[in-house]
C-alpha positions as CSV (number, residue, x, y, z in Angstrom):
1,X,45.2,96.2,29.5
2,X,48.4,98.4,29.5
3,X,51.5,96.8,31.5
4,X,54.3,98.5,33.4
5,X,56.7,98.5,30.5
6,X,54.4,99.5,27.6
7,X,56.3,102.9,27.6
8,X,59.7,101.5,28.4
9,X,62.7,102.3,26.7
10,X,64.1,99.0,27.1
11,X,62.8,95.3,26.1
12,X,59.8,94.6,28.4
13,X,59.4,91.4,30.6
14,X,57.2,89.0,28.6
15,X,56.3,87.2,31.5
16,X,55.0,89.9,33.4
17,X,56.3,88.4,36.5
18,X,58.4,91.1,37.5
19,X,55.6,93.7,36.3
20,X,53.3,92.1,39.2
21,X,55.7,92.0,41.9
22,X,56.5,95.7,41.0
23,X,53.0,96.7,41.1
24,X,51.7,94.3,43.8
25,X,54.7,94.0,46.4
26,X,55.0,97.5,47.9
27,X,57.5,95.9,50.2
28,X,60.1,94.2,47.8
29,X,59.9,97.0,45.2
30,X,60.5,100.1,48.0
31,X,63.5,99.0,49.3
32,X,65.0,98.6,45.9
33,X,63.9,102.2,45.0
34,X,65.2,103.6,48.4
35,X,68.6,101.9,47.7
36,X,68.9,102.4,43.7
37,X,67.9,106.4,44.4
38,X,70.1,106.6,47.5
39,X,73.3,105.3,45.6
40,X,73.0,107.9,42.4
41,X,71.6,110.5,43.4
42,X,73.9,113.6,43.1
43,X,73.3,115.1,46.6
44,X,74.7,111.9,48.3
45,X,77.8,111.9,45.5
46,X,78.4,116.0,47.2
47,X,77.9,114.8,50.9
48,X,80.2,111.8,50.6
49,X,83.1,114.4,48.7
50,X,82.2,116.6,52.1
51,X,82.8,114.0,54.6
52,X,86.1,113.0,52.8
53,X,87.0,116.3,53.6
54,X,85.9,116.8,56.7
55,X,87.8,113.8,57.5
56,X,90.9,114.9,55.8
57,X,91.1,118.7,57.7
58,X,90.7,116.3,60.8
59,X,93.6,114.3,59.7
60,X,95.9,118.0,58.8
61,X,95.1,119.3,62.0
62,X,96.1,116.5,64.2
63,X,99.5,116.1,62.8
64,X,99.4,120.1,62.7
65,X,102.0,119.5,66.5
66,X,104.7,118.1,63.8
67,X,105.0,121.2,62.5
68,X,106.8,122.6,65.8
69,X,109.9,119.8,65.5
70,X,113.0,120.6,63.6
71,X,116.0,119.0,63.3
72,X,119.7,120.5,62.7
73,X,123.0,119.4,62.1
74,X,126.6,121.0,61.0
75,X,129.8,120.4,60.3
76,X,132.8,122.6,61.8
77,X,136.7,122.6,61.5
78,X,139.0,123.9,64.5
79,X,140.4,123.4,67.8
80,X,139.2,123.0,70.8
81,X,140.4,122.0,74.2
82,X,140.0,118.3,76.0
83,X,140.3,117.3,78.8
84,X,141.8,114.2,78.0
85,X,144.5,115.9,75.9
86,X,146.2,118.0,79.0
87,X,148.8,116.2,79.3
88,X,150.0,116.3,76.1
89,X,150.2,119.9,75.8
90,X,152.1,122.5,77.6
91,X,149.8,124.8,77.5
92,X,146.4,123.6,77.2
93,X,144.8,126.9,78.1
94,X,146.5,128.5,74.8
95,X,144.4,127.8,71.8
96,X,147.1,128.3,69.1
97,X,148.8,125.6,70.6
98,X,145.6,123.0,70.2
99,X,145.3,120.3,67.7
100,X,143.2,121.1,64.3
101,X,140.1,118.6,63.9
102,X,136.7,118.5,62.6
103,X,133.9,117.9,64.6
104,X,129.9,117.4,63.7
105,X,127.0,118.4,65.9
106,X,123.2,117.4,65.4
107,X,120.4,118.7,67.6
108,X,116.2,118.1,67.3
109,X,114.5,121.9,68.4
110,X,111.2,121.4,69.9
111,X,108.9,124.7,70.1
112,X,105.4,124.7,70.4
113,X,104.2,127.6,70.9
114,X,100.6,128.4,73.4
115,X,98.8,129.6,70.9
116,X,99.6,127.2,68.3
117,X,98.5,124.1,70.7
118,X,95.5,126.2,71.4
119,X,94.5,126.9,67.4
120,X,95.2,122.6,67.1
121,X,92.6,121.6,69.2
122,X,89.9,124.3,68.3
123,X,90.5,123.3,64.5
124,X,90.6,119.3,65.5
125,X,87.0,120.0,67.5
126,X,86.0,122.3,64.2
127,X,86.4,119.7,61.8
128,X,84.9,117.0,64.2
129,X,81.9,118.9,64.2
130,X,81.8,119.3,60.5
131,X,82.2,115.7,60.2
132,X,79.2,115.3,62.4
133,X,77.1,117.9,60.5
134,X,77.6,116.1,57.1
135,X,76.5,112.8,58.8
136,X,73.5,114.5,59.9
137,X,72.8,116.2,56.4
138,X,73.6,112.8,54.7
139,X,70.9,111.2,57.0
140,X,68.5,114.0,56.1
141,X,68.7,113.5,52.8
142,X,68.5,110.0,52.7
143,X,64.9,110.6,54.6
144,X,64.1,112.9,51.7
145,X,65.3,110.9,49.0
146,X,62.7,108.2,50.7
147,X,60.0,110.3,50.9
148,X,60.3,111.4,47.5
149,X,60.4,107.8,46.1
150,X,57.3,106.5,48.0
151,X,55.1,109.3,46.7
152,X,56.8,108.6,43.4
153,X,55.7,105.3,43.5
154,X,52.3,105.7,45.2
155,X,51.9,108.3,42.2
156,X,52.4,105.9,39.6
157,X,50.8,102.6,41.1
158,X,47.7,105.1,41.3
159,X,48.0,106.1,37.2
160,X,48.4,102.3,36.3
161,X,45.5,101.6,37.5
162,X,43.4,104.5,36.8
163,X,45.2,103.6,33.1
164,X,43.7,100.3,33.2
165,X,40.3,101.5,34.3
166,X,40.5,104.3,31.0
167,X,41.4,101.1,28.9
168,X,38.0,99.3,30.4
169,X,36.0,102.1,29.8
170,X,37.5,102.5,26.1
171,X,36.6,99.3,25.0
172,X,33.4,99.1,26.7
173,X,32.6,102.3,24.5
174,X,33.9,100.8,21.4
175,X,31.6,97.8,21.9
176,X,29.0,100.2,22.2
177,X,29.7,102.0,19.3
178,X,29.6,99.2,16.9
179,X,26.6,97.8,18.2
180,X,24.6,101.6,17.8
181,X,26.4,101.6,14.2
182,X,24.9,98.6,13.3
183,X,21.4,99.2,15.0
184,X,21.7,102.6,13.1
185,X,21.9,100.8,9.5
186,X,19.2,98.3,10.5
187,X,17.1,101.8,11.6
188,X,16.8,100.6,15.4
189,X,18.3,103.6,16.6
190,X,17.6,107.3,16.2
191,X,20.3,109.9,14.8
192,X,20.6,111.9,18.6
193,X,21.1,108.7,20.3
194,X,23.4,107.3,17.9
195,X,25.2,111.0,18.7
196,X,25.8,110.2,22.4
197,X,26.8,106.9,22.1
198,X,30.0,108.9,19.8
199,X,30.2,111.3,21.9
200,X,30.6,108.9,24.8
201,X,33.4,106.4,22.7
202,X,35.2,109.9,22.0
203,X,35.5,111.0,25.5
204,X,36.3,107.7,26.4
205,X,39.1,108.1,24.1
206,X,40.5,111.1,25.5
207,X,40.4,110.0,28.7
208,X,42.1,106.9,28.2
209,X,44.9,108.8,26.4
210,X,44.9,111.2,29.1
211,X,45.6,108.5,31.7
212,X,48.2,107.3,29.3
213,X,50.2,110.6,29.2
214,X,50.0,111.0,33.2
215,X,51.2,107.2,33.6
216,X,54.0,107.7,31.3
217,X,55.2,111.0,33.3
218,X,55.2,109.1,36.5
219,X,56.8,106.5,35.1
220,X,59.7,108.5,34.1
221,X,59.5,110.8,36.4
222,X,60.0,107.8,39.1
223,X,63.2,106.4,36.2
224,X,64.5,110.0,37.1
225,X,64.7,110.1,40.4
226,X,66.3,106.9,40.3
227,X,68.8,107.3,37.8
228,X,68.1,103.8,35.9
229,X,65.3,101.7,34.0
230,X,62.5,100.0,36.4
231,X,62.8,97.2,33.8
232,X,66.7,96.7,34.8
233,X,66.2,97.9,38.6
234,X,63.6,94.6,38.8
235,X,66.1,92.7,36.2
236,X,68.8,92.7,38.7
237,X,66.8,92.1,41.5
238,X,66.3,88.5,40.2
């Protein structure tokens, strides 16, 4: 009989152990699909760069109110009058008479305008909502993704076995065929029966290499999909 890895592009498991629980446990070998598919396939890489984002624009627009907050400062040189200094000077009212200095100011301008607080919260509700809507997509295609691997697998369980039954029916014919050769020689069997019993080892044959060329496509049609070997998905799974 043909085995899981007999088309494998990597070293196959001699023991076969893994082959069996492969095959035979349905549900120890799904949930290793589902999570190997999940984790590479290229949809899920574009959802995840689209929820970053979302998440990002979500980030911009609530610190979008900074934007209205300035702050000044400057830096003058002149006179100017004080209270404190009135009794100093005789005319206190007459600024040619007022001491030079310097003198700083430093002020924090606030504006924020209707419209901008408005825009703010429509664009923080916007990108919430794009947020949810990738979350919704990335769950959608997780459902697919699972879908896709069970008939996947279903498809290929199915060809192994219908392999296995081709590779029965193969040697069953070949037996046949040397036993009708050899009743041929001793004159046992006539030419037309001899004919079928060919006829019926080359049709078994071409349907054993026919089952052999559908198992193969579903095996790597199922490698595909997941974006690794089975042989190191089951390896790891140790």
């Amino acid at each position: 009989m043909y085995v899981l890895l007999a088309f494998s592009q990597t070293k196959p498991d001699t023991t076969g152990s893994r082959i069996d629980l492969f095959f035979n446990s349905p549900d120890i070998a799904l949930p290793l699909l589902y999570n190997a598919a999940i984790a590479r396939a290229a949809e899920m890489e574009r959802l995840d760069a689209e929820e970053q984002l979302a998440e990002e624009q979500i980030k911009l627009s609530k610190r979008q109110i900074l934007s209205g907050i300035s702050i000044g400062g400057g830096y003058n040189w002149g006179s100017r009058f004080r209270y404190s200094d009135a009794e100093q000077i005789s005319n206190p009212w007459n600024p040619f008479v007022l001491p030079v200095q310097a003198f700083y100011n430093v002020g924090v301008n606030v504006g924020f305008p209707l419209l901008s607080i408005v825009n703010r919260k429509s664009q923080i509700k916007a990108s919430m909502l794009a947020l949810k809507q990738v979350k919704t997509d990335q769950k959608l295609t997780e459902r697919e993704i699972r879908e896709q691997i069970i008939t996947l697998y279903q498809e290929l369980v199915l060809s192994r076995k219908v392999m296995e039954n081709a590779q029965d029916a193969f040697q069953s014919a070949k037996v046949s065929k040397q036993i009708a050769e050899k009743r041929f020689r001793q004159g046992e069997l006539q030419v037309d029966e001899q004919m079928q019993v060919l006829d019926f080892y080359s049709k078994a044959g071409l349907a054993l290499e026919q089952a052999k060329s559908v198992y193969l496509t579903n095996y790597l049609l199922l490698e595909e999909r997941l974006g690794m070997t089975i042989y190191n998905l089951m390896n790891d799974a140790k």
